[in-house]
C-alpha positions in Angstrom: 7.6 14.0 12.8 6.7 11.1 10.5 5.8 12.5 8.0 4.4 9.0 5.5 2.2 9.9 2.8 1.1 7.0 0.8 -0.3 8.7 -1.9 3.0 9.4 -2.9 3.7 6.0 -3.8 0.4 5.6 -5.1 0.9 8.0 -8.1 4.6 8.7 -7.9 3.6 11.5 -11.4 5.2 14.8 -11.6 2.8 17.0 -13.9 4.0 17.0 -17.6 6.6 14.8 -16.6 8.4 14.5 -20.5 9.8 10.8 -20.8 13.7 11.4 -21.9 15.6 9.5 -24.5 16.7 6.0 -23.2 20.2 6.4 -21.4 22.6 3.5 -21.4 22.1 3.2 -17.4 24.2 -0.2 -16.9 23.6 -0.3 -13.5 19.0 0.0 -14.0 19.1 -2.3 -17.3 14.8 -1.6 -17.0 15.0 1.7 -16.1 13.6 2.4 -20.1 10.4 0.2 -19.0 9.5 1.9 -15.5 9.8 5.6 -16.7 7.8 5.0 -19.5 5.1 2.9 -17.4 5.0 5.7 -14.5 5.7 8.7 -17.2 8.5 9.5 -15.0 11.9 11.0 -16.8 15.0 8.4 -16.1 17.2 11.2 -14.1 14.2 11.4 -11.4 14.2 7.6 -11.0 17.8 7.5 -10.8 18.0 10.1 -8.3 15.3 8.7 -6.2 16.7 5.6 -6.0 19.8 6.7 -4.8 18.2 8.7 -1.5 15.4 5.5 -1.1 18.3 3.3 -1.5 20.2 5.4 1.4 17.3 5.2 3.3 15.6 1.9 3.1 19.4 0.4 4.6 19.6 2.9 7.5 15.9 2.4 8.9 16.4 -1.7 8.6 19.8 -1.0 10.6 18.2 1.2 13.2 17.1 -0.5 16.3 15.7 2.4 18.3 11.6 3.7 17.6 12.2 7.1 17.9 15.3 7.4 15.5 13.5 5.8 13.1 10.8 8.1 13.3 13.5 10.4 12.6 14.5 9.2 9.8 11.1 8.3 7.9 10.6 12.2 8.2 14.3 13.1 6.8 13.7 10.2 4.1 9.7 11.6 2.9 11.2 15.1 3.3 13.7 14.1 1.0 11.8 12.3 -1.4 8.8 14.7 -1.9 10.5 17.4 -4.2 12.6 14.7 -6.3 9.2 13.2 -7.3 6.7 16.0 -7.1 3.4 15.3 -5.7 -0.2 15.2 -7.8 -2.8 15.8 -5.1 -5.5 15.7 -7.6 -7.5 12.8 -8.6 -6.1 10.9 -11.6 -7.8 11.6 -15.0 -10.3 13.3 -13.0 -11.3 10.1 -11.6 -11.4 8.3 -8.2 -9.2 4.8 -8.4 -10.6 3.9 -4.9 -13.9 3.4 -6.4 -13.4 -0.1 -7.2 -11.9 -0.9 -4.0 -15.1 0.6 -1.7 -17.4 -1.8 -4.1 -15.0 -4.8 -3.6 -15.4 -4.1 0.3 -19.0 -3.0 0.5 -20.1 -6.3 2.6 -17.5 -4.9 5.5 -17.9 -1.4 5.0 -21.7 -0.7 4.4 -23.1 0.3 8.0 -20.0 0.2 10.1 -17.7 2.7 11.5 -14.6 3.1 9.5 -10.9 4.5 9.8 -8.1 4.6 7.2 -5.0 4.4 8.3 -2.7 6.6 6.0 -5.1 8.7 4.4 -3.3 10.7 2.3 -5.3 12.7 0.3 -8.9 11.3 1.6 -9.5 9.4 -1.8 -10.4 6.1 -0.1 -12.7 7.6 2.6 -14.1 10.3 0.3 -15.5 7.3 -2.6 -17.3 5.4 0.9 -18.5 8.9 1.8 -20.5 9.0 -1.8 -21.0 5.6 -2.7 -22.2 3.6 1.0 -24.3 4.3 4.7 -21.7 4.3 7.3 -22.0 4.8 11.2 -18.9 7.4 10.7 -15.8 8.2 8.7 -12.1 8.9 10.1 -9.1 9.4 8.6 -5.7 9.6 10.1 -2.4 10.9 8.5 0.9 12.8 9.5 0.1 15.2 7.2 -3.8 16.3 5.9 -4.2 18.7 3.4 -5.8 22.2 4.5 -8.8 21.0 2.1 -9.8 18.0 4.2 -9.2 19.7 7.7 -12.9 20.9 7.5 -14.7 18.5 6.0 -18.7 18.6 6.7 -19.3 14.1 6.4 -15.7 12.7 7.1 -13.2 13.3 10.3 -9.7 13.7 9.8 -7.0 13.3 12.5 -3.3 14.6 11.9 -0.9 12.4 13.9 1.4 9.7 13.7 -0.4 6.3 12.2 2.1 3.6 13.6 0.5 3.6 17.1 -1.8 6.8 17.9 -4.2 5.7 21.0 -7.9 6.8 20.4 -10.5 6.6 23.3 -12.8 5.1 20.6 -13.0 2.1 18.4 -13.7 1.5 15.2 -15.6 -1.7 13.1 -13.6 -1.9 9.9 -10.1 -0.1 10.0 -7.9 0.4 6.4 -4.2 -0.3 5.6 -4.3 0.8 2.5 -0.3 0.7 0.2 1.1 1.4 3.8 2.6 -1.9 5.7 5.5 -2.0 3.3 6.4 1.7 3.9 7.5 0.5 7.1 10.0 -1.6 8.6 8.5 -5.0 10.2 8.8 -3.9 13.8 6.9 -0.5 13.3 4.4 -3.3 11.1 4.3 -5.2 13.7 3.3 -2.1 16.3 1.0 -0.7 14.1 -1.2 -3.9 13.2 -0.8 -4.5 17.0 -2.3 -0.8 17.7 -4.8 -1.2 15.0 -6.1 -4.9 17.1 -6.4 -2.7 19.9 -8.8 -0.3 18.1 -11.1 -2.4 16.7 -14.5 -3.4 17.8 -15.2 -7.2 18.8 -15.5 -9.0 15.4 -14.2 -5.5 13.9 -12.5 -6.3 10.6 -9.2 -5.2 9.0 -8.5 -4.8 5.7 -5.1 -4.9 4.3 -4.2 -4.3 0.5 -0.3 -4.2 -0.1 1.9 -5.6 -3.3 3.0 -9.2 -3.3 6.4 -9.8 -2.8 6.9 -12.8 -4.6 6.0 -10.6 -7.6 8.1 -7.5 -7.2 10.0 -5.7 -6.7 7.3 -2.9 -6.4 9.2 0.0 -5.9 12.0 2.2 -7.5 13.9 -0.8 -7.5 11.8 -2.1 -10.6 14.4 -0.1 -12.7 17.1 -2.6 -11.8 14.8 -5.3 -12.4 10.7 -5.4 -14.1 10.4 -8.8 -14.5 7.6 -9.0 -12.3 9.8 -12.5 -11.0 10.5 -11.7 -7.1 13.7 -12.6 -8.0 15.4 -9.4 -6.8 14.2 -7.6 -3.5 13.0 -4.0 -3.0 15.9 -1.6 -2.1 14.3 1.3 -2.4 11.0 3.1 0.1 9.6 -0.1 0.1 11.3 -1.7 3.3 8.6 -4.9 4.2 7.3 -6.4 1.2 5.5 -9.2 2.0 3.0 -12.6 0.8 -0.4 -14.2 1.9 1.6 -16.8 4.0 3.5 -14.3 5.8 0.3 -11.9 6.7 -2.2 -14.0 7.8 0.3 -16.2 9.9 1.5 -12.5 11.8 -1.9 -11.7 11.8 -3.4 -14.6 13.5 -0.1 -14.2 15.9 -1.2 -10.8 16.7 -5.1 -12.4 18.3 -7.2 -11.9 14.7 -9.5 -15.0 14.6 -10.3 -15.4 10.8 -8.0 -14.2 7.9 -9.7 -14.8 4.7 -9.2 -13.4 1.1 -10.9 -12.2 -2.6 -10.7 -14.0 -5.3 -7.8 -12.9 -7.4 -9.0 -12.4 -10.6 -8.4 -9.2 -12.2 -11.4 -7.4 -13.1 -14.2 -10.3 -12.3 -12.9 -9.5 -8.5 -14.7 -6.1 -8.7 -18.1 -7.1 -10.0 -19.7 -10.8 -10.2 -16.8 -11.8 -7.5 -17.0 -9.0 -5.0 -18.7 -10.4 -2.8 -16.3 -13.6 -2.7 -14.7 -14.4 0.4 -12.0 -17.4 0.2 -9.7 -19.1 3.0 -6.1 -17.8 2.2 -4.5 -21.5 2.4 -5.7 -21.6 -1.4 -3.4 -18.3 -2.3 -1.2 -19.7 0.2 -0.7 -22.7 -1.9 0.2 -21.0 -4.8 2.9 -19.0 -3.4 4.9 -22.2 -1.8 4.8 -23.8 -5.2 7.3 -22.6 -7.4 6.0 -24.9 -10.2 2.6 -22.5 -9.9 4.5 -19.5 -9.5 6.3 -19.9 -12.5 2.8 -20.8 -14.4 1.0 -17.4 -13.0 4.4 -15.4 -13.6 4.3 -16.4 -17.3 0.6 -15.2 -17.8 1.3 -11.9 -19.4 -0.4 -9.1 -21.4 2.2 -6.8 -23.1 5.1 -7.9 -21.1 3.0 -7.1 -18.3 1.8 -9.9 -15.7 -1.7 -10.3 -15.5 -1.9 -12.4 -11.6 0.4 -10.7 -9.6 -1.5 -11.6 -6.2 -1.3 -8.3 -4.6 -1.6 -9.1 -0.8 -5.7 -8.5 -0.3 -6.3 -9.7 3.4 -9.6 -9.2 5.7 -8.8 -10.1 9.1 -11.3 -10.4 12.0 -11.1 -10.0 15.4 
């Protein structure tokens, strides 16, 4: 079974992880910077690289569906006990907060499904925070705690392209498109069209491409440039541009976006919803890219465009 948890990659922390002493790793010449900025030790990331490396080449390679369901459930089942998993929430505190009161306009009265659940954060911050006609969540794997809970649904099944006699008014991709490879995108996003309502809404949140690599492979290069692709789980990193035009492809009428300013987008600009061509713009100039990639606090770059997409059918 396919067995994709996203909240993996979403914490990616094994409890008390100790950072080690900095290796001469010629090979991952920032493998120093990502440990310390995940509080991973360097012999995890190395070792997880090798097995996402492994992986991420033989499910771009494989052409047939079911082998690669195979193999995202040998890869996971792999990957699990190298990095540990932290089902709790971080510091006590629930990081999906911010994103329910960026997307209260399309969440507040509707019915909602997040694709990819993992642990439930996501739906379990709309459960306290907002009115909803109903909550489901759908996941290969839901923890025993979540199985019975009294407010929000929760479906144990494989997300790529599980039918459902019902449809739903806003649907979530949360961190997940990039776990999988562009045709089982492609049949997911077409399964999620299906699912929706007329002038139901999907949101997407993802990591820009243009400003990665955002995966393991960060400890061969952190340089937040683009310059080097993922290698590692992440197998369909992606832009803007390259979204909305698949998206529209796929039959969704109007693909619009936040305004990307860190922080402000979560309170006074919430409620902002801009045409993409203007992030679009941005990421076919390299003159701009270079500007935006040079804006940095602590090393660290401060506009990194994550991929934030509403699209509506």
């Amino acid at each position: 079974m396919f067995v994709y948890k996203k909240s993996i990659f979403l914490t990616l922390r094994t409890e008390g992880a100790k950072m080690t002493k900095k290796h001469d790793y010629l090979e991952f010449p920032d493998i120093h910077k990502y440990a310390t900025s995940e509080n991973l030790s360097e012999e995890v990331l190395v070792k997880a690289f090798g097995v996402e490396e492994q992986y991420h080449r033989l499910l771009l390679k494989e052409a047939d569906f079911d082998n690669r369901v195979q193999l995202y459930d040998e890869f996971y089942s792999q990957l699990i006990p190298i990095y540990g998993r932290d089902t709790s929430l971080i510091d006590g505190v629930n990081h999906k907060d911010k994103y329910v009161k960026l997307f209260s306009k399309e969440l507040e009265n509707a019915s909602v499904i997040d694709y990819g659940c993992g642990q439930g954060h996501m739906l379990q911050s709309i459960d306290r925070q907002l009115k909803t006609k109903g909550l489901l969540g759908i996941d290969v794997v839901i923890p025993e705690g979540l199985k019975s809970h009294k407010t929000i649904r929760f479906i144990e099944s494989n997300i790529i392209n599980h039918e459902f006699e019902e449809q739903f008014d806003v649907a979530f991709s949360d961190n997940v498109l990039e776990h999988l490879v562009p045709k089982d995108a492609l049949i997911h996003l077409e399964n999620i069209y299906k699912n929706l309502t007329t002038n139901g809404k999907l949101i997407i949140i993802m990591p820009n491409r243009l400003f990665g690599p955002w995966d393991v492979t960060r400890i061969k290069d952190y340089s937040q440039s683009g310059k080097l692709a993922a290698q590692g789980g992440h197998v369909n990193e992606s832009t803007h541009t390259e979204m909305a035009r698949q998206l529209k492809e796929i039959g969704f009428k109007k693909v619009s976006t936040i305004l990307p300013i860190p922080k402000l987008k979560y309170s006074i600009f919430k409620n902002v919803r801009i045409d993409t061509y203007w992030i679009e713009k941005i990421e076919n100039s390299s003159a701009l890219l270079k500007l935006f990639r040079r804006i940095k606090v602590r090393g660290v770059c401060q506009l990194k465009f994550p991929v934030t997409l509403i699209a509506q059918k």
